[in-house]
N, C-alpha and C positions, 0 to 999 in steps of 0.2 A: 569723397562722395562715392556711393556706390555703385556699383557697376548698373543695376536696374535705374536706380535713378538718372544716372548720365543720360543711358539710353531714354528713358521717355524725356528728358529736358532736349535732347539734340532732336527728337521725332518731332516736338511738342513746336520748336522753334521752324525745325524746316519746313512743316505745316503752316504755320502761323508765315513764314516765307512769301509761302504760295498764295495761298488764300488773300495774301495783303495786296500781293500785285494784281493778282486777278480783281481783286474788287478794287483798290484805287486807281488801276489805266483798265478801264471796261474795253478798249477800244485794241490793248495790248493783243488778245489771243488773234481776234484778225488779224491785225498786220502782219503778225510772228506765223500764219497760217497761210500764209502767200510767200512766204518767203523760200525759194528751190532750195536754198542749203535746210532748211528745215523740215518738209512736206514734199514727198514725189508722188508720182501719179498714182504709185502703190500704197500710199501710207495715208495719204492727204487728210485732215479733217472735214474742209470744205465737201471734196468727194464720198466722203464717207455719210455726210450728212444729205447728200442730193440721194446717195443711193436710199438711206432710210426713208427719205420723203416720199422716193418710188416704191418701196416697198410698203408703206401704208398708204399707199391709194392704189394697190393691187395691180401693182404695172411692172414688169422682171426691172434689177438695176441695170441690170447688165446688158439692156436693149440702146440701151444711148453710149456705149464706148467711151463710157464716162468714168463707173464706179468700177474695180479693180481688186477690191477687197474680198476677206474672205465672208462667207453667206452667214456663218453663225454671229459675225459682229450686228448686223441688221436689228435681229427681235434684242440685242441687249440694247443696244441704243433708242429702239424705238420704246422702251421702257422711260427710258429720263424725259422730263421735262424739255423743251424746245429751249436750246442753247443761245438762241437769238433773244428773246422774251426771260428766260429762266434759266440760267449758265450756272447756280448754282450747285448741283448736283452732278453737273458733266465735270466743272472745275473741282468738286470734291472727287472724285472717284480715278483723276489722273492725278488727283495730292497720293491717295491711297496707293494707287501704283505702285509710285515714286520712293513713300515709304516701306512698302512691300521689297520694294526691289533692295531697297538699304539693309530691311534684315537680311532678307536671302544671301548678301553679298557679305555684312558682317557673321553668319554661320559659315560659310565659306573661308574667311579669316580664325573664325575660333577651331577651325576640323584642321589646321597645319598640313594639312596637303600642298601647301604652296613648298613649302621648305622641306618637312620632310614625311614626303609619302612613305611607303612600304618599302621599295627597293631602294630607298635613297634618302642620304640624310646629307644634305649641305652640311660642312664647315663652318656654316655661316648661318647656322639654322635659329641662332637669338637675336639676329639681328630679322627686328622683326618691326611695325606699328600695331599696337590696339585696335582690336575690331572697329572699339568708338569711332578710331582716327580715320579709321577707311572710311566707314560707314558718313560722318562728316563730309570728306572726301568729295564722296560720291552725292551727298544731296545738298553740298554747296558751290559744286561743279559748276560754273555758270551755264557750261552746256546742256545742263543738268535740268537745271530750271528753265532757259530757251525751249528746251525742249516739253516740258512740262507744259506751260505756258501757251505752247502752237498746238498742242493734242495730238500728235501725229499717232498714229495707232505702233509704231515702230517701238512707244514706251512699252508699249501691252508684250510687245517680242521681245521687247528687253527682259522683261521682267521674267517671263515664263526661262527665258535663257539663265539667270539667277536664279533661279528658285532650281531648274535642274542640275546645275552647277553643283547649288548645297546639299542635293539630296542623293548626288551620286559620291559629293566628297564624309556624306556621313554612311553610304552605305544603304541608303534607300529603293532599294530597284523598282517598286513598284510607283511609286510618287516621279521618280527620275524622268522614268520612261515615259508618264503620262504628262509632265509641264514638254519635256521635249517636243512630246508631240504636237503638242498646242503651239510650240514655238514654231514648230515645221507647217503645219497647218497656215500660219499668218502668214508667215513671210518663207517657206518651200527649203533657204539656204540652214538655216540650222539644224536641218537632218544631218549635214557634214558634221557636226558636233559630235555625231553616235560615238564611232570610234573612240576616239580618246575618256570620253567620259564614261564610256561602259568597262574600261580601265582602269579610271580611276574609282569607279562602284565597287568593279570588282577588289580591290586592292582594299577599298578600305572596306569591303564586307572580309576580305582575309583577314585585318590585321583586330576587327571583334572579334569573329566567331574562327574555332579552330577547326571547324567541319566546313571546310567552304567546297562548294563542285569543280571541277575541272573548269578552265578558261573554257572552252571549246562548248561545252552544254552551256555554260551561261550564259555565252554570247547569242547559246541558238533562242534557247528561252527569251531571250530580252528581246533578241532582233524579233521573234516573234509575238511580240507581245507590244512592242514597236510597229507594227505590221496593222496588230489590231486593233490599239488605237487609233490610228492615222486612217482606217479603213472606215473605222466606226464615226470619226467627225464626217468624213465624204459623204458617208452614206444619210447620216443625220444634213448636210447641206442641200446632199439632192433631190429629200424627201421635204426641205424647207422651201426650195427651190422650184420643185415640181420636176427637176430635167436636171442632168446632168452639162449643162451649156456655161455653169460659173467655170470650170476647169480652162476652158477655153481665155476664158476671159480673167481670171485671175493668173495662175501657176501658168498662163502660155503666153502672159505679156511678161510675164520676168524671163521668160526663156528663149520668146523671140521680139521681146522689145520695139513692140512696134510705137509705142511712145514714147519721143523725143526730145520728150520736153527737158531742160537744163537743168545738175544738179551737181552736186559736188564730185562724182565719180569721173571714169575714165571713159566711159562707153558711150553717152550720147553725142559727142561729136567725133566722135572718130567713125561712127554708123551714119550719121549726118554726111561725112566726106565720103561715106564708100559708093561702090558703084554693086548696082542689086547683083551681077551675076555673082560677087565675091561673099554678098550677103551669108548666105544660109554657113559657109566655106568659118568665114571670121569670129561667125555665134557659136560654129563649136570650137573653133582653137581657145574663144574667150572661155567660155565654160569650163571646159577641157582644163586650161592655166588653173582656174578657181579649185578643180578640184583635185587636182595633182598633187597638191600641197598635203591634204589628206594621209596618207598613206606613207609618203615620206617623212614628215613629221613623229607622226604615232611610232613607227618602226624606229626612229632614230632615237627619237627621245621616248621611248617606252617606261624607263622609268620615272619619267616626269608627266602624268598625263594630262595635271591639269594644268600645267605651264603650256603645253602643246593645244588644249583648247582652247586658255585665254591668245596663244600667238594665233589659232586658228579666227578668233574674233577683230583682230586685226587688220587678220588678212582681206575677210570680208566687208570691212569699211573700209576698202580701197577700190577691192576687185571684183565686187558683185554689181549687178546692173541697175543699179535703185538706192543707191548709199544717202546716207545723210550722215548731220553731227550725230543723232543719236549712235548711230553705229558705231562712229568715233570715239561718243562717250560711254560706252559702253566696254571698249576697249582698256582707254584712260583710266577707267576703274576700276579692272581689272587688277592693271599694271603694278599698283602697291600693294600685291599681295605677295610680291616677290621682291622686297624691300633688300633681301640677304644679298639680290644680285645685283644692289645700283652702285656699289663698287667696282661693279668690272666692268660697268658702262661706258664708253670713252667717247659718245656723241649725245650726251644728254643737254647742252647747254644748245647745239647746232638742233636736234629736233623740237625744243621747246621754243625758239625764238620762231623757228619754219614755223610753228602751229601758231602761234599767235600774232606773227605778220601773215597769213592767208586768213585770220579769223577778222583781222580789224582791215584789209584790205580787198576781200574777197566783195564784202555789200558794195563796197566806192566802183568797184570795177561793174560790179552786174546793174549798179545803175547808169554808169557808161555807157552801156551797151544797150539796153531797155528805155531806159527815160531821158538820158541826155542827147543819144544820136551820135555824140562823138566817140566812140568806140563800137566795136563788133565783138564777135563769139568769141574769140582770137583772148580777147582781155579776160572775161571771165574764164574760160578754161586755162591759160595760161595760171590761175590762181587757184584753182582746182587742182592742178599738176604739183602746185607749190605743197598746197595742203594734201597731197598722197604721199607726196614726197618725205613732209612729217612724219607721218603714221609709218610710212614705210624706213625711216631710222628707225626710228623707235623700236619695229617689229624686230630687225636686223641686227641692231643693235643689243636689245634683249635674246636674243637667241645664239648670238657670243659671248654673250655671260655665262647662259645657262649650259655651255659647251665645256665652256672655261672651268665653270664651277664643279662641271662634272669632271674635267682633268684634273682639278684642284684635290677630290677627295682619291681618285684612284694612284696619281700621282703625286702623292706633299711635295716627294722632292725636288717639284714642278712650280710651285707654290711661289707666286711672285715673280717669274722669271721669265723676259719673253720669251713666246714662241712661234716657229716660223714652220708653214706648210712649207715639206719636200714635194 
C-alpha cells in the first residue's frame, strides 16, 4: 500500500475513533472533564467554557478566579456551537488537533533529526520505525484519546509544541518561531523549548542551504522575532481584554500557584503542607529546578538537539505546576523517535509497568479519598509520585543511551563493553 494511502486509512480510522466514542457515550466528554489527572485549573474544559459564557454576556472572565486561560481561546470558542445542546463542532475540531498533531510528529520522523542530525550520526541510525508507526503510536495512545475525549486545552499546546518541533527539524524559522509562540502564549512553559530547537533549526537550515549565518546572528534574529510574536498575542489579548489584568490571572497562577486543586504533578501538596513564610522561598527553588535543566542539557548534548527537547518535554510533565497525562503523552510520543536508542535502555520493562500501575491505580486511589471517605491526600499523591516516578525512568533512562550512544560512535573500541565512572 502506499505511503499516502496508509496515511489517509490510519487519519481516516483515528477519526472515525473519536467521533464514534464522542457520539456513542454523549455523557463520556464530562466525566473524562472532571477528572484532575485530565483537566487542571489551567487547561480545564469546564472552566474554559464558564469563561466564554462571561465573555459573551460582556462580564471580564477573569472577575470570578475561575477561568485561567489564555484571552484569545474566548472569541474562538465563542464561535462553536454550545457543547452542552451542539458538541458537534467542539468534538470535531479537538479530532482535527489530534490529527494535526499526528502529521506534525510524523514530519518530525521523516526530517531524521532523531538519529542523525548535522553533527552526529548514530551507529545505530537504521534502526529506525515508519513515520506511519509513530504517527499510529501517537493517535492510538489511549492517553491519546483520554485526552481528546476530556478537551483540555493542553491538546491545543500539544499540538503547536509538534508543529514547531517539525518546522525547526525541516529548517523553518519563520513558521517555528511563530507555533512556539502560540505554545508559550497557552501554557508560558514551552518558551524553555527555544534553545534546543533554535539548534536544531539552525542545523538543519545548515545541512540545505550552504550559505547559512553565524549561530550568534540567528539566534539574535529568531530570539527576536520570538519576542515579537509573544508580544504581539499580549498585546492583541489586552486590546480583546480592554486591560492588561488576564497576566495576573493566567501566566501568575502557573507561577505563584495559588490553586490547589489535585493533579498528577508534585507541587500541589507539597504547597498544601508548607507554611506561607517558606512560600514565595520554595516557588523559586521549584521554578528554578524546572529551568536549570535547560542550559545543561543543550550545552551537553548540543549535538543532539532534538533529543534534548523531546527529554526537555519530559521533564515538564513531571516538574511543572499544572501537569496532566497530556504532558505525559506528549512525551510518550516523542520517545519512538529515538527507536536507534532502546538497545541501550536497561529500565524499560521497570518504567513501563510504573506507568501503567499509577494509570489503572491512580482513579481507585482519588476515589478513596473524594467519594469513599476512607482514604486522604496521602493515597492519591502517593500515586502521583509512582507516576513521576515513570516518566522520570524513562527520562533518565533515555539520556544513558543517548550518552552511551554518543561514546559508542567516538569510541567503537568502547562498543559493547561496560563502563564505569572514575
Amino acid at each position: 500500500m502506499a505511503f499516502d494511502q496508509q496515511k489517509v486509512l490510519l487519519f481516516g480510522v483515528a477519526a472515525a475513533v473519536r467521533l464514534l466514542l464522542f457520539t456513542a457515550f454523549p455523557s463520556l466528554p464530562n466525566l473524562l472533564t472532571g477528572r484532575v489527572e485530565i483537566s487542571t485549573p489551567v487547561t480545564s474544559f469546564k472552566r474554559l467554557q464558564e469563561g466564554v459564557f462571561l465573555y459573551t454576556h460582556n462580564v471580564s472572565p477573569y472577575d470570578g478566579g475561575v477561568f485561567h486561560q489564555a484571552p484569545l481561546l474566548l472569541p474562538l470558542f465563542s464561535l462553536l456551537p454550545n457543547p452542552a445542546f451542539h458538541p458537534f463542532a467542539t468534538n470535531l475540531l479537538y479530532t482535527v488537533v489530534d490529527l494535526l498533531g499526528a502529521n506534525a510528529l510524523m514530519q518530525i520522523a521523516e526530517s531524521w533529526q532523531s538519529a542523525a542530525p548535522r553533527l552526529f550520526k548514530s551507529s545505530r541510525k537504521d534502526l529506525r520505525w515508519s513515520s506511519i508507526a509513530i504517527g499510529a503510536g501517537f493517535l492510538f495512545n489511549p492517553f491519546t484519546i483520554t485526552t481528546c475525549i476530556a478537551r483540555p486545552t493542553s491538546a491545543l499546546t500539544n499540538l503547536f509544541i509538534l508543529i514547531s518541533m517539525a518546522k525547526a527539524s525541516q529548517g523553518a524559522g519563520a513558521t517555528f518561531v511563530l507555533a512556539l509562540s502560540f505554545a508559550s502564549y497557552l501554557a508560558m512553559h514551552p518558551i524553555l523549548l527555544f534553545p534546543p530547537l533554535l539548534l536544531l533549526c539552525y542545523d538543519a537550515r545548515a545541512t540545505k542551504t550552504k550559505s547559512t549565518p553565524p549561530l550568534l546572528t540567528f539566534a539574535v534574529v529568531h530570539v527576536l522575532a520570538l519576542a515579537a510574536a509573544l508580544g504581539g498575542l499580549l498585546y492583541l489579548s489586552a486590546l480583546l481584554m480592554g486591560s492588561w489584568e488576564f497576566l495576573a490571572a493566567t501566566y501568575g497562577v502557573r507561577l505563584l500557584l495559588p490553586d490547589l486543586t489535585p493533579n498528577v504533578g508534585l507541587w500541589w501538596y507539597f504547597f498544601t503542607e508548607m507554611f506561607d513564610s517558606f512560600r514565595e522561598f520554595f516557588l523559586g527553588v521549584f521554578w528554578l529546578h524546572v529551568v536549570s535543566y535547560v542550559p545543561g542539557l543543550t550545552i551537553r548534548l548540543r549535538k543532539q538537539p532534538l533529543f534534548v527537547a523531546t527529554t526537555l518535554t519530559g521533564i515538564f510533565a513531571v516538574f511543572t505546576p499544572y501537569p496532566s497525562i497530556a504532558d505525559g503523552t506528549l512525551y510518550l510520543s516523542l520517545v519512538p523517535l529515538f527507536r536507534h536508542l532502546f538497545p541501550l535502555m536497561r529500565y524499560t520493562f521497570l518504567a513501563s509497568s510504573t506507568i501503567l500501575y499509577a494509570s489503572f491505580i491512580g482513579p481507585a486511589f482519588y476515589y478513596l479519598w473524594i467519594y469513599a471517605g476512607s482514604g486522604n491526600a496521602n493515597f492519591f499523591y502517593a500515586i502521583t509520585l509512582v507516576w513521576s516516578l515513570g516518566l522520570s525512568v524513562i527520562v533518565g533512562d533515555s539520556l544513558y543511551a543517548a550518552l552511551r550512544d554518543e561514546l559508542d560512535v567516538e569510541r567503537p573500541e568502547l562498543r559493547g563493553k561496560e563502563v564505569k565512572r572514575i
